[in-house]
N, C-alpha and C positions, 0 to 999 in steps of 0.2 A: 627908212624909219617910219614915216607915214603908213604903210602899209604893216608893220607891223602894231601899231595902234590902231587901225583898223581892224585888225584878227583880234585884237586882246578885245575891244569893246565887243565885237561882233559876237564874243563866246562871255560874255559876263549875262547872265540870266537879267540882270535890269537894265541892259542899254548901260554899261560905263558905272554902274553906282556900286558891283560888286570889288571883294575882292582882287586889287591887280595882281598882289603876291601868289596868290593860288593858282592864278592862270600861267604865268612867267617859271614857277616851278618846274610843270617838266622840261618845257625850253630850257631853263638852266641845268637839270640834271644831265638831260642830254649832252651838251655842253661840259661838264665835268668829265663825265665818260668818255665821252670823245678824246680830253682834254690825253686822260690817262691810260688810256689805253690804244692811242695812235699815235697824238701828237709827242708825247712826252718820251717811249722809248724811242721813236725813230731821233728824235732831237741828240739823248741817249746813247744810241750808234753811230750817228753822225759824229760827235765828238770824240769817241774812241775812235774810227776810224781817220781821224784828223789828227790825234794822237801818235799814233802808232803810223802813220806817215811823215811824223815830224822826228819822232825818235828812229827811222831808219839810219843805218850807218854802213859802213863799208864791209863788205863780207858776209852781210846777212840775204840768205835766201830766200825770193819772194816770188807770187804768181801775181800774175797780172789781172787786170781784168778780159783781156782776150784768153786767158788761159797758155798765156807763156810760161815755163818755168827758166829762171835765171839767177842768177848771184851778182851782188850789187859790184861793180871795181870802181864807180867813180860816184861823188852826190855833189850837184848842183844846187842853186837854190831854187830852182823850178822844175828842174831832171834828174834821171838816175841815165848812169851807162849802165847796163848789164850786160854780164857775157851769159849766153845760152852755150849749147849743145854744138859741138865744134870748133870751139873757141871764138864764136859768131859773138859780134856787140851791137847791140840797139839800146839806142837813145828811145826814154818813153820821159811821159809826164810823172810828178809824183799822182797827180789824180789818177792814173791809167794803175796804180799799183793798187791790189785788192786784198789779200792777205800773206802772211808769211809762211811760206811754204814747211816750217815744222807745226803748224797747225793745221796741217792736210792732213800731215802723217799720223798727229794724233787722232783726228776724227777718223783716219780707217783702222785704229786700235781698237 
């Protein structure tokens, strides 16, 4: 904090007697912009995709984030089983699940 008391006088034209709000301005705009245009959607996505891992349920088909596709047979409160391709089952995390595989299909529509 020091140091930035140190910038705000060091840029005020009379040694400290100017305006502090004019100099703190862009630092705050910045700050804003920041706020809304990084922090705020990924915050945003985060919760939908915390969403939509909560709302999974039995039978719904999903990819992973390794890029498995599978369909859910069992829900745990920390895991899914899936069965892939062969009748093959693997245990994953719900965090390991990435989105659901009919919103693949529509983004190659």
């Amino acid at each position: 904090m020091n140091i930035l008391l140190s910038i705000i006088l060091m840029a005020s034209p009379e040694g400290g007697k100017g305006n502090g709000l004019m100099t703190l301005l862009p630092l705050l705009l910045i700050i804003v912009v920041f706020y809304f245009f990084m922090i705020r959607p990924q915050m945003k996505k985060n919760k939908d995709i915390r969403k939509f891992r909560e709302n999974i349920k039995k039978g719904d088909r999903i990819v992973t984030i390794g890029g498995i596709h599978g369909k859910i047979v069992e829900v745990n409160e920390t895991t899914f089983t899936i069965e892939v391709e062969g009748q093959n089952r693997l245990k994953i995390e719900k965090s390991a699940v990435a989105m659901n595989s009919v919103q693949i299909d529509e983004n190659k529509s």
